[in-house]
TIDRENDREN-815918 format. One record per residue (C-alpha): residue number from 1; x, z negated, y negated; residue in three letters. Coordinates in steps of 0.05 Angstrom, whole numbers, plus 5000, padded with zeros to 4 digits. Example, Ala and Ser with C-alpha at 12.3 -4.5 7.8 and 13.67 -1.06 7.14 Angstrom:
BEGIN
SITE   pos      X      Z      Y   code
SITE     1   5246   4844   5090    ALA
SITE     2   5273   4857   5021    SER
This chain:
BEGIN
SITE   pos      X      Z      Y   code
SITE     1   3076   6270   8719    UNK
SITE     2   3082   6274   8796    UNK
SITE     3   3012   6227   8804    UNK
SITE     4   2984   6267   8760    UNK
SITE     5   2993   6334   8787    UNK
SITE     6   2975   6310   8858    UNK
SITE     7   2912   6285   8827    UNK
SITE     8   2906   6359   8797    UNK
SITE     9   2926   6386   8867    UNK
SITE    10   2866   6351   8899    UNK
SITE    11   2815   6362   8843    UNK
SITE    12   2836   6439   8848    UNK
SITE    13   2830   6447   8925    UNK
SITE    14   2757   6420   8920    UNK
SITE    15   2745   6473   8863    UNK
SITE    16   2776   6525   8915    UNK
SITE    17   2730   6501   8969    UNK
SITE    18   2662   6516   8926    UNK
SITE    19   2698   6576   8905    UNK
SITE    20   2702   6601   8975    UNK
SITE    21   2632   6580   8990    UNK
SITE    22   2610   6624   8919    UNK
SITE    23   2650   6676   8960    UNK
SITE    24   2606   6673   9033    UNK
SITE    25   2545   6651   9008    UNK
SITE    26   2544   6712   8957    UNK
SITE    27   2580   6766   9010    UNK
SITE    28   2633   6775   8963    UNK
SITE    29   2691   6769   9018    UNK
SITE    30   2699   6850   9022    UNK
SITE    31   2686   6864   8955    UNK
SITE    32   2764   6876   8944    UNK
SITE    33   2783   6915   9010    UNK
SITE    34   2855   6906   9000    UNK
SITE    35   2898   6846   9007    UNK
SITE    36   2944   6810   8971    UNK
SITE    37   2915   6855   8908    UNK
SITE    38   2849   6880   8890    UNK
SITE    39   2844   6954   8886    UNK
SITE    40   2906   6965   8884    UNK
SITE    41   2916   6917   8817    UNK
SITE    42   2936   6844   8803    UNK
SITE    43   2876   6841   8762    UNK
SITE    44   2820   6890   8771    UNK
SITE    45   2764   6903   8732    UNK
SITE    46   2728   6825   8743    UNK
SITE    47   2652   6852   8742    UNK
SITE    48   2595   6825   8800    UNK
SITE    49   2626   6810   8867    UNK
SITE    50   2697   6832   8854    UNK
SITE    51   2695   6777   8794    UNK
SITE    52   2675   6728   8850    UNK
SITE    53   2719   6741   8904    UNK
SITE    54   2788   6746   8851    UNK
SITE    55   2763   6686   8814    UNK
SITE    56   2769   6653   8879    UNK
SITE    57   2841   6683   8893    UNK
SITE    58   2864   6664   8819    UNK
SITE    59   2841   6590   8831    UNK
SITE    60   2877   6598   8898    UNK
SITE    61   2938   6619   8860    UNK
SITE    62   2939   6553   8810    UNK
SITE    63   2925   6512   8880    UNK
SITE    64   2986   6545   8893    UNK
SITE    65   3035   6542   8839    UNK
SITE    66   3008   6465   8828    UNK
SITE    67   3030   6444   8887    UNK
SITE    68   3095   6484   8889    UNK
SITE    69   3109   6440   8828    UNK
SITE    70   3093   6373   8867    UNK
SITE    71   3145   6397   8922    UNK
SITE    72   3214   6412   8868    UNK
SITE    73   3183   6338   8831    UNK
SITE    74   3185   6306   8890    UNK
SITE    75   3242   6321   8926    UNK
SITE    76   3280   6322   8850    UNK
SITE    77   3267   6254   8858    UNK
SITE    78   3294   6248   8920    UNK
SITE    79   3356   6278   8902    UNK
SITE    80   3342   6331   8942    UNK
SITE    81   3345   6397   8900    UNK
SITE    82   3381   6434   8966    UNK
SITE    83   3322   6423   9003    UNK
SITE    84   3273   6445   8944    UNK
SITE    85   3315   6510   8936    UNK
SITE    86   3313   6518   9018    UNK
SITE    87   3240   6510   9021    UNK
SITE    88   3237   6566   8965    UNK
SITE    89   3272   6618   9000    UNK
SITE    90   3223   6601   9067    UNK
SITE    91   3155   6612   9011    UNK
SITE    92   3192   6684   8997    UNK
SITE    93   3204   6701   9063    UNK
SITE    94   3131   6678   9087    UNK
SITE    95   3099   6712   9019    UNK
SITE    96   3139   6771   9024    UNK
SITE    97   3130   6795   9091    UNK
SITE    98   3052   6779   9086    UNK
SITE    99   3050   6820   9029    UNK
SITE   100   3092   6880   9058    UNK
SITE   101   3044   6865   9119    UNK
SITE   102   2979   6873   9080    UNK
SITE   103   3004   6928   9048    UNK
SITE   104   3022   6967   9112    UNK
SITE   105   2956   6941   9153    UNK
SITE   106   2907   6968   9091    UNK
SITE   107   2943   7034   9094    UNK
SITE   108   2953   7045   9168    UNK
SITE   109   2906   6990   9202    UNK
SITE   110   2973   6965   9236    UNK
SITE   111   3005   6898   9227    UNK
SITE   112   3077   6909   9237    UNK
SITE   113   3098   6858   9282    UNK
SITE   114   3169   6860   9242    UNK
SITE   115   3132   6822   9186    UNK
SITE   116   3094   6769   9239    UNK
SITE   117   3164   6751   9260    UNK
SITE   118   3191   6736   9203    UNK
SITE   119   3130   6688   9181    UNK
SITE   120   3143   6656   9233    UNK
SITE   121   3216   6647   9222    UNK
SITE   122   3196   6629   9160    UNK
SITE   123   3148   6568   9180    UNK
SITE   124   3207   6549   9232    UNK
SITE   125   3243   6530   9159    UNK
SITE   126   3188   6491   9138    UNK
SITE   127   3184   6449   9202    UNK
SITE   128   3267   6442   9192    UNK
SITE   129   3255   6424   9106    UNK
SITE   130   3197   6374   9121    UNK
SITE   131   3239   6341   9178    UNK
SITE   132   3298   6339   9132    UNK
SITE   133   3261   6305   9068    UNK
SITE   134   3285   6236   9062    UNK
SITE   135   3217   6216   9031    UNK
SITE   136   3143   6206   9057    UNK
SITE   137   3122   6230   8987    UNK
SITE   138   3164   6297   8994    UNK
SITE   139   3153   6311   9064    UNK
SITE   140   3078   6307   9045    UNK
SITE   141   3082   6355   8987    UNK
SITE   142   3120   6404   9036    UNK
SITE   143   3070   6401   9091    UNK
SITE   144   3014   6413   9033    UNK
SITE   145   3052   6475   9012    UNK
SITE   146   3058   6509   9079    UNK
SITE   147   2990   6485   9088    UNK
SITE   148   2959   6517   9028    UNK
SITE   149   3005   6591   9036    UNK
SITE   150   2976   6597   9113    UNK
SITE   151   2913   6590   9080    UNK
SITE   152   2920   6649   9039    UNK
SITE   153   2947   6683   9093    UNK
SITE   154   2883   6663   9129    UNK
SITE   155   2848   6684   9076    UNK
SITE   156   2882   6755   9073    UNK
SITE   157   2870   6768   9150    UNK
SITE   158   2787   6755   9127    UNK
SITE   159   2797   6810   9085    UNK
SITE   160   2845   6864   9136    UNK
SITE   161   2801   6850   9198    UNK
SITE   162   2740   6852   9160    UNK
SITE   163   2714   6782   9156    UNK
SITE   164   2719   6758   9238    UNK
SITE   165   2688   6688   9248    UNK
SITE   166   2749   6654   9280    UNK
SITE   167   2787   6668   9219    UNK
SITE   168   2737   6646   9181    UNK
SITE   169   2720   6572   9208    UNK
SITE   170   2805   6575   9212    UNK
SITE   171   2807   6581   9140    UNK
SITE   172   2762   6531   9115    UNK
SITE   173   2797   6486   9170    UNK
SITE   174   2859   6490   9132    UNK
SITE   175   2835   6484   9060    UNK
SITE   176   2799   6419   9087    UNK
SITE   177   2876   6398   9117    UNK
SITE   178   2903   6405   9047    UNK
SITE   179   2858   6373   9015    UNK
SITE   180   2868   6303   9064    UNK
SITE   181   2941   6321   9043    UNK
SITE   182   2944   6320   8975    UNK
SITE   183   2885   6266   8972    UNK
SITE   184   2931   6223   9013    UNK
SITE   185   2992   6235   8967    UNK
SITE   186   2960   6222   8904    UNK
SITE   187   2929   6162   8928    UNK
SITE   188   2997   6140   8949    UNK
SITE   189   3033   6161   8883    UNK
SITE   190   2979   6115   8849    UNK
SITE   191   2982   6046   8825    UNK
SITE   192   2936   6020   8887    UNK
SITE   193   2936   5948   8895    UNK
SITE   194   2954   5921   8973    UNK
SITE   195   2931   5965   9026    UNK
SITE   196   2869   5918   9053    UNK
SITE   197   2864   5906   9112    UNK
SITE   198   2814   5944   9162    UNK
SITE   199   2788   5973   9231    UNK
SITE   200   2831   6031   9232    UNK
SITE   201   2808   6063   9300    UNK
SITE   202   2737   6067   9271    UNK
SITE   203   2763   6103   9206    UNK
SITE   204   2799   6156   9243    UNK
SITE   205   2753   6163   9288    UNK
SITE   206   2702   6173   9230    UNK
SITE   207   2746   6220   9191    UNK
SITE   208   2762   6262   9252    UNK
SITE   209   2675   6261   9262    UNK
SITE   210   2667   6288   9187    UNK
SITE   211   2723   6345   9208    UNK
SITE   212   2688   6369   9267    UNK
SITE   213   2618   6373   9231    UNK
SITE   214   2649   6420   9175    UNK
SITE   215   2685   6462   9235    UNK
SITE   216   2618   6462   9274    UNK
SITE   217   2582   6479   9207    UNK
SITE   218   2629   6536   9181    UNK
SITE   219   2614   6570   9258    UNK
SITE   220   2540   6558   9239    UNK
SITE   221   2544   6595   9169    UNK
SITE   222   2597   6644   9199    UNK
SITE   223   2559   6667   9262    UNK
SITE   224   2488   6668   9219    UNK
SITE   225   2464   6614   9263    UNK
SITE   226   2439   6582   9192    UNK
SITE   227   2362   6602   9203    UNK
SITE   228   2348   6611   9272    UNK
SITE   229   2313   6547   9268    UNK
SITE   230   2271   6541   9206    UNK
SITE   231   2214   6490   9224    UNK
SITE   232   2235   6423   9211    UNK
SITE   233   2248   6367   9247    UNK
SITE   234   2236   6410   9309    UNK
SITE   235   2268   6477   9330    UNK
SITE   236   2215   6530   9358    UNK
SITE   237   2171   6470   9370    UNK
SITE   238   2213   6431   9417    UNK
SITE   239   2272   6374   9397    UNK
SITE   240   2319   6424   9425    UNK
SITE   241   2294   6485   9455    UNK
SITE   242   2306   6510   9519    UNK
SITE   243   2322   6583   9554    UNK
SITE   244   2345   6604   9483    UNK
SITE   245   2404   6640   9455    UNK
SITE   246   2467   6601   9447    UNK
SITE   247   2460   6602   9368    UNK
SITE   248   2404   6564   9370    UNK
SITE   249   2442   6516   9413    UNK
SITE   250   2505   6520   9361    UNK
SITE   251   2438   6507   9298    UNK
SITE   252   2427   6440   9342    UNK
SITE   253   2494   6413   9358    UNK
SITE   254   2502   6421   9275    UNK
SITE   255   2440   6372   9266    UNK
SITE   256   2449   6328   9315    UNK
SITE   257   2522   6318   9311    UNK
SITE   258   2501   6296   9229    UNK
SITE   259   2471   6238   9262    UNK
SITE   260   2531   6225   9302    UNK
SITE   261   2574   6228   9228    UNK
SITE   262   2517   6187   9203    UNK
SITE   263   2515   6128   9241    UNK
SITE   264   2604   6126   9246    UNK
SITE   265   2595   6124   9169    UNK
SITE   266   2536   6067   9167    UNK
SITE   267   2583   6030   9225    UNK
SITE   268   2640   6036   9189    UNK
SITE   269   2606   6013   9125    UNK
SITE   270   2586   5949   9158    UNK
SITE   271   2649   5927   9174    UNK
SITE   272   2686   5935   9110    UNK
SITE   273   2622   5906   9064    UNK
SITE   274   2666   5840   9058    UNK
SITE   275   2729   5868   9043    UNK
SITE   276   2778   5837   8985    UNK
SITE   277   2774   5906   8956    UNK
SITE   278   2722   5930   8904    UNK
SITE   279   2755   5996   8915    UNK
SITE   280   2751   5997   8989    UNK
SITE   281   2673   5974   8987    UNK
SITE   282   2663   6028   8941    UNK
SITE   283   2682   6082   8988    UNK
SITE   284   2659   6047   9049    UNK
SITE   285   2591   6047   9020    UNK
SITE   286   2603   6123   8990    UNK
SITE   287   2603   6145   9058    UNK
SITE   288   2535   6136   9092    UNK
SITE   289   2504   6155   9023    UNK
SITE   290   2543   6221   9020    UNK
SITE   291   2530   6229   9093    UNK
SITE   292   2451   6228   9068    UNK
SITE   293   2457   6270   9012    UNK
SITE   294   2492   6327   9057    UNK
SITE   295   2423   6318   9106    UNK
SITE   296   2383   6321   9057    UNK
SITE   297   2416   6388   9035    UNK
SITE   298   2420   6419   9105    UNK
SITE   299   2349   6408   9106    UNK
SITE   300   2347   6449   9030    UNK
SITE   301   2386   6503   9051    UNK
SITE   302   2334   6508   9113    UNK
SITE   303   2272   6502   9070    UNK
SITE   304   2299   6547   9014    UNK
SITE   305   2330   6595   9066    UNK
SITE   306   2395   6593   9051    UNK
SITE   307   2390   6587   8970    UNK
SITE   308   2453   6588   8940    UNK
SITE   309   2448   6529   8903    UNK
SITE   310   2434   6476   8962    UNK
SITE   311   2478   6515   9002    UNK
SITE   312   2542   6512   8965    UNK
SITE   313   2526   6438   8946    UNK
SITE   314   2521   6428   9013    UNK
SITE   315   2597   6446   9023    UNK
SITE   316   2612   6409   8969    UNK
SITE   317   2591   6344   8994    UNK
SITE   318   2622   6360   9058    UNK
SITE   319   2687   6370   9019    UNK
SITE   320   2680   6303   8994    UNK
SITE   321   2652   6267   9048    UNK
SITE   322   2722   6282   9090    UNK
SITE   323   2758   6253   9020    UNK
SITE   324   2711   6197   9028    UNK
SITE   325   2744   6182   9092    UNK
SITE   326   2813   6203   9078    UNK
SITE   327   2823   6155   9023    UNK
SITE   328   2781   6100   9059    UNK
SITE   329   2853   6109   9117    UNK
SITE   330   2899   6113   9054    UNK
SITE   331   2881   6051   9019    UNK
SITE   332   2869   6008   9085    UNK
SITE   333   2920   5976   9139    UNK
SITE   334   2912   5958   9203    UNK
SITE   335   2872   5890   9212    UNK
SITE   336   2927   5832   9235    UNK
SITE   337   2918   5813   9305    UNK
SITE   338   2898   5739   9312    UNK
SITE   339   2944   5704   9350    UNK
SITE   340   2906   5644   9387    UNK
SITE   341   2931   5572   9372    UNK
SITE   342   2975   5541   9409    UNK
SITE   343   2951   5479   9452    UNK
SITE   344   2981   5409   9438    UNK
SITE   345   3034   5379   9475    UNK
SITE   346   3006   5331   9526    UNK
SITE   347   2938   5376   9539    UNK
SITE   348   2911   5385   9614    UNK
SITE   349   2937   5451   9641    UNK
């Protein structure tokens, strides 16, 4: 049951990301202008870009309520039902001051600082509830669900200050963060053979590669940097144009960083194509052909101008790309350290 709600978990979160993509890439993030609700309702009337932007609430809401599920599981199994019914009275306190706080900021553009207080006391429980959980598998689950509730309160500040870019890159930052956790807990609430073993500074430096392209990417979409180069391979008919404005400089850094991601994923490829593990060639080859299929749609979304088809897809495969990488560190140990043989008795000094 657990396993199989994590896997949910993750599935759901990657449905959540192309959901918030649908949202940007069809300016849909103001069509409600209130926050937690929509026009006042739970459930408003779902017709063109107020269907879009709830839809992607509602799917928040199951990412939600999922995950609040792996938490009690976990920590039931634990023997820890104290700490599950502590770490529910911190999600009220964090929900319900964010709510009273939207509600008061829609109606009087003022965040009362009464309610930022008490979110924060609230998170100060989390920190205490995760440091408390006698399990790796529950203090995972706990992380994922503070995780996943600052990420709706991300996503309610998009709404209150009227979509401001920071905000924006912050909150697809954090869905990406829950996704690596609840990837890495189902992977470890699987039936996955030996961890293999594996050059563990080039993974993590790989993953943390693919998570600064999708930041670097989200400020690209999020600032409308997206077209302000649209010939192809150059940029205003240089490699990288000087004496521009920074945007165009932000447009490069996004290509040529891919490169960067590229060649860590071909690299890190290489050195796992002999592994013991099917599964670990399998994603170690995933990578540098995921890596080429997101080029390939950067280069769509340029050509097409920013259709919504290749543009969305394009998140997508950045979505899995990181998972790529994330389960490539889950299912991998450190390589063993050769020790060098000892020399025989009797031998020259």
């Amino acid at each position: 049951m657990i396993r199989r709600l994590a896997a949910a978990a993750a599935a759901l979160s990657v449905v959540l990301i192309v959901a918030g993509g649908v949202v940007t890439n069809t300016d849909s993030g103001l069509a409600c202008p209130d926050w937690p609700t929509c026009f006042g309702s739970a459930m408003p009337r779902m017709a063109g870009n107020v269907a879009v932007e709830h839809t992607h609430r509602l799917i928040a809401t199951a990412v939600g309520l999922c995950t609040i599920a792996l938490v009690v599981l976990t920590l039931r199994r634990a023997r820890q039902g104290a700490l599950a019914a502590a770490l529910a009275g911190f999600s009220l306190l964090i929900l319900g001051a964010s709510f009273w706080a939207g509600r008061v900021k829609h109606v009087s553009d003022q965040l009362p600082l009464t309610a930022v207080a008490l979110v924060a006391l609230g998170y100060a429980g989390f920190a205490w509830a995760i440091s408390r959980a006698k399990e790796t598998d529950g203090k995972l689950a706990a992380a994922a669900l503070g995780v996943v509730m600052f990420q709706g309160l991300l996503g309610g500040l998009t709404v209150l200050y009227r979509l401001p870019t920071l905000v924006l890159v912050m909150h697809l930052g954090t869905s990406m963060i829950f996704l690596c956790l609840a990837l890495l807990l189902a992977v470890r609430l699987a039936d996955v053979s030996a961890r293999a073993p594996a050059p563990r500074g080039l993974l993590w430096v790989t993953a943390a590669a693919v998570y600064v392209q999708i930041l670097l990417g989200a400020t690209v979409r999020h600032t409308g940097a997206g077209l302000v180069c649209v010939d192809l391979p150059y940029c205003r008919g240089a490699l990288w144009p000087a004496g521009v404005h920074p945007m165009v400089h932000l447009h490069m850094a996004h290509r040529a960083f891919a490169f960067v991601v590229l060649g860590l994923a071909i690299w890190s490829s290489m050195r796992l194509w002999r592994s013991e593990s099917r599964l670990v060639r399998a994603l170690a080859w995933a990578g540098p052909a995921l890596v080429a299929v997101q080029i390939a749609l950067g280069v769509l979304t340029i050509v097409t101008f920013k259709d919504l088809v290749p543009l969305t897809a394009h998140l997508l495969v950045a979505a899995l790309l990181l998972a790529d990488s994330v389960a490539l560190l889950a299912v991998t140990r450190r390589s063993p350290v050769v020790q060098p043989a000892p020399a025989p008795l009797g031998a020259a000094a």
